[in-house]
N, C-alpha and C positions, 0 to 999 in steps of 0.2 A: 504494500500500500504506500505510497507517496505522501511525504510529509513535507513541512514547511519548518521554516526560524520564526518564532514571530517575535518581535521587538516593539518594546512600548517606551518611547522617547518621552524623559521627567524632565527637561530643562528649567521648568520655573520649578524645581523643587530643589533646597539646597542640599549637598549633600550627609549633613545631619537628618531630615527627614528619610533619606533615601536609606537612611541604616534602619530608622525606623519601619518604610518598608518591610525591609531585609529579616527585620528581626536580629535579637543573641543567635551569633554564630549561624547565621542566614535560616532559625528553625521555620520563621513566615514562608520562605520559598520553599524550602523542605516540603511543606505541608500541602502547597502547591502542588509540588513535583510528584508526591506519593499521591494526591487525589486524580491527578490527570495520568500520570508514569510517563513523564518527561522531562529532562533535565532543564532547571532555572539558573542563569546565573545574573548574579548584576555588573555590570562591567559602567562602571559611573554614574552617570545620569540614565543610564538602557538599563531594561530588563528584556534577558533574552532569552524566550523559551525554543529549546530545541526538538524536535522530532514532532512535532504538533499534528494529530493529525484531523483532515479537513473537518470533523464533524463537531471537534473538539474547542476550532480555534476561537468562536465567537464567545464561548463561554470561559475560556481560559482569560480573555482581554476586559471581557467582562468584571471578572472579580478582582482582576489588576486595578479595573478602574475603579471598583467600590471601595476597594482598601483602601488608593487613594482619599476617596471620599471620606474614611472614617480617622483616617489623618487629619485630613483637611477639619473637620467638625472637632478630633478629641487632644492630639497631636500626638496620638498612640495609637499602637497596633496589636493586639498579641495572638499568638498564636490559636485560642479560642476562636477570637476575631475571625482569623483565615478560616479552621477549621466550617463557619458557622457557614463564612460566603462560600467557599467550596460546596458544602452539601446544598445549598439554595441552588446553587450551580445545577447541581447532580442530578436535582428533581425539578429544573424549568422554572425554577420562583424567582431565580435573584432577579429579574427586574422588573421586582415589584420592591425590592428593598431600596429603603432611602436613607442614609447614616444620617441625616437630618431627623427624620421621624424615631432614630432608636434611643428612646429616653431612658436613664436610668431605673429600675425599678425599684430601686432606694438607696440610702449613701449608709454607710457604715458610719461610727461615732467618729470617726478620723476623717468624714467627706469623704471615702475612695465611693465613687460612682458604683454601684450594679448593672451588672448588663445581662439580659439572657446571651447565654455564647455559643448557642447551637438553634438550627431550626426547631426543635423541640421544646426547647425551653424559649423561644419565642412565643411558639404555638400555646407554648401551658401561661406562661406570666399576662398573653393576650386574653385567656380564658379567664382569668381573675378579674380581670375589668370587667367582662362581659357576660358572665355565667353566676349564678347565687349558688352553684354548688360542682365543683369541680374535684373530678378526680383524676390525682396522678401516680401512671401507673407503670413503673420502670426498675431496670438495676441499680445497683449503688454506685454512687459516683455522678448521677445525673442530674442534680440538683435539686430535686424536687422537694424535697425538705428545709435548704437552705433558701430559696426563692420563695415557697409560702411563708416561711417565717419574717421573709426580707419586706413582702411584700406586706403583710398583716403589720410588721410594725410602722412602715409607713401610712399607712389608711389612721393607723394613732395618731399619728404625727400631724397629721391634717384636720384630724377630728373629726372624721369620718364615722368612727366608731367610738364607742366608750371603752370597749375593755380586748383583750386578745385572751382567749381560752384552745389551752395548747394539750393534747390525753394524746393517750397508747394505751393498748393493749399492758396488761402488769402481769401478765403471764406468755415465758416465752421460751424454746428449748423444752417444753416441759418442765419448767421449773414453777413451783408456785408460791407465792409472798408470803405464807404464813409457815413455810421452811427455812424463811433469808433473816437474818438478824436484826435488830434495833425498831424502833419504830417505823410508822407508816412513812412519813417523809424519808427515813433512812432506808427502807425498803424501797423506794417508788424512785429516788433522784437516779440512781444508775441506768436504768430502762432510760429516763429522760434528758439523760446527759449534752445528749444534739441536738435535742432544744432551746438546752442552756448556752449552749454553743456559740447558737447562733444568734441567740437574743444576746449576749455580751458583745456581739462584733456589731451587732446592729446599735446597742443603748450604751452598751458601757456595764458593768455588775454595781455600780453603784446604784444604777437609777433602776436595771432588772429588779434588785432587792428593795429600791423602794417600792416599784409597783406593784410587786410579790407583796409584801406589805397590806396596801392599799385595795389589793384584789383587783387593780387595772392589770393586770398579766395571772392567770391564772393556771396551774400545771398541776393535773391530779392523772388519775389513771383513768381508763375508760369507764370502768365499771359505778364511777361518782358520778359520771351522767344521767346516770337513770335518775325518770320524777322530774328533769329540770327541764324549763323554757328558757331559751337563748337570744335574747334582744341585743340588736345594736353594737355587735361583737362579730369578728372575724374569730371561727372552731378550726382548727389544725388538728382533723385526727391521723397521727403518725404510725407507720409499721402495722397498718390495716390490714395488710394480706393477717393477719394473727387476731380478726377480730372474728368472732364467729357470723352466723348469718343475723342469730337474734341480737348477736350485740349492736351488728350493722344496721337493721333498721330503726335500735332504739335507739342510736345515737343521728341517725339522720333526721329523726321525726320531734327529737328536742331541737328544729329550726325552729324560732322567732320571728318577730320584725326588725326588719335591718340587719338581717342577720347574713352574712356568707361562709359557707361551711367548701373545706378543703382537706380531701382524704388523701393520704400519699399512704403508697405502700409497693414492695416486689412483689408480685408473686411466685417468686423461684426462690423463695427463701420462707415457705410457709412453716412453721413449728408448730400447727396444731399436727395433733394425732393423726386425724384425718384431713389430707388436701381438702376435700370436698366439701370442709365446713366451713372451708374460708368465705368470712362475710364480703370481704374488696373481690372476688372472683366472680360472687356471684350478683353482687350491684352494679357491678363497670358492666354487663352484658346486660341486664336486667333494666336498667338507667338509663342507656345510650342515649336513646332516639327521645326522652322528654325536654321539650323546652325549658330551657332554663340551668341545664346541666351539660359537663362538657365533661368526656371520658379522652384526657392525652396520654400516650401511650408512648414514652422516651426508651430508646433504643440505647446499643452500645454507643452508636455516631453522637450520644447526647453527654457520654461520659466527660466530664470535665477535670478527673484525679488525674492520676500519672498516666501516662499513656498503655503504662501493661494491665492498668485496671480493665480497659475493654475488651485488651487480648483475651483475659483471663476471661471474663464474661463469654465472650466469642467462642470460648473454649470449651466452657460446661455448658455451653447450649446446645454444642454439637453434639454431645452426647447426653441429653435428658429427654 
């Protein structure tokens, strides 16, 4: 088959942006190169891809020029970034993306912006605007944890809502809480640790334990939901694939007013007894199609850890 060079002339870019391109140790082209399997180099103000071939070339020049664009708007690039415009690429989207339109979806206590970094986690963070009850439903590594928590603490922030109420499952491996030591709060915080997590990079743990406090951040287990109405509050239920089916509907059916309710869970990492009593297995299929609900469903391509986390992922799924 017949291929082409193609080269995208940066002259108005100095060449401190052009590293930015580039990325540490050229990983932005890398990421290029292994999505299309063609060698990137940049030779100054050029980037110049080689062995292109014709089917490829519109959408290779394409995501050149969107990087660009997300230069241009942040005066940064990172490898998520590439990652995010490649796969847009893969599946005919990117040009509908605009690095103008991609707001952050909240700043940590230091201002570092949020960005979804994969078309998945666009797909899911867009679902949060737009859905009162979103479930997501993926491996670890993909965000989906870290992004509801980002996003709920922001909707605080604005005063959108009054309080953030964060559960799991308190049973998990088959282990069960009245085997595990100390009291209930010293029983319940381990299950809940990535929660914690993520509310400290989002608030700080001074102002987490104020609102712990105050009951504007609330973290119990699933099973404290029963009997309660939920107003005016973004629900985070975590590690869902390990909720049974009646846990599932009784925690969906304490929605309120003003309320948005967000399930994140794998389901390839089930620790009930039985697969089949998983409540997230059987709502995400059962759910889909009502208004008002949006079932996202993030793959390895959405993995944002180390890069061998998706391998590995990639790896037990070929064989389960």
């Amino acid at each position: 088959m017949e291929t082409k060079t193609l080269t995208l002339d940066c002259k108005d870019y100095d060449m401190s942006l052009m590293q930015v391109l580039a990325g540490n140790h050229d990983e932005n082209l890398d990421v290029l190169s292994q999505a299309f399997h063609v060698p990137v180099l940049l030779r100054g103000h050029q980037v110049k891809v080689l062995e292109v071939k014709p089917e490829d070339e519109a959408a290779i020049l394409e995501v050149l020029n969107k990087a660009l664009d997300i230069i241009d708007e942040r005066l940064e690039l990172s490898t998520a970034d590439m990652k995010y415009l490649c796969s847009l690429a893969k599946s005919g989207q990117l040009s509908q993306f605009s690095a103008a339109n991609l707001k952050p979806v909240a700043r940590t206590k230091t201002g570092r912006p949020i960005y979804p970094r994969t078309a998945g986690q666009a797909r899911l963070t867009g679902a949060f605007e737009d859905r009162d009850i979103v479930f997501a439903v993926g491996a670890a590594g993909t965000g989906k944890t870290y992004l509801a928590v980002a996003w709920a603490v922001q909707q605080l922030k604005k005063e959108n809502i009054e309080r953030i109420v964060l559960t799991r499952p308190a049973v998990e491996a088959g282990e069960s809480l009245g085997f595990l030591p100390g009291d209930m709060k010293e029983k319940v915080d381990p299950y809940l640790r990535p929660l914690y997590d993520a509310l400290y990079d989002m608030l700080g743990q001074e102002t987490v334990d104020r609102y712990l406090e105050r009951g504007v951040i609330e973290i119990a287990p699933l099973a404290f939901m029963r009997g309660r109405t939920l107003n005016k509050a973004v629900v985070i239920l975590d590690e869902a694939q390990n909720a049974t089916k009646a846990q599932m509907k009784m925690f969906l059916t304490r929605m309120g007013k003003q309320c948005r309710m967000i399930v994140t869970g794998d389901v390839t990492q089930i620790d009930l007894i039985r697969r089949q009593d998983s409540g997230l297995v059987q709502a995400a299929d059962l759910l889909k199609d009502i208004d008002g609900i949006s079932v996202i469903r993030l793959t390895e391509s959405d993995v944002v850890r180390h890069p061998l986390v998706a391998k590995i992922i990639a790896a037990y799924a070929s064989v389960e």
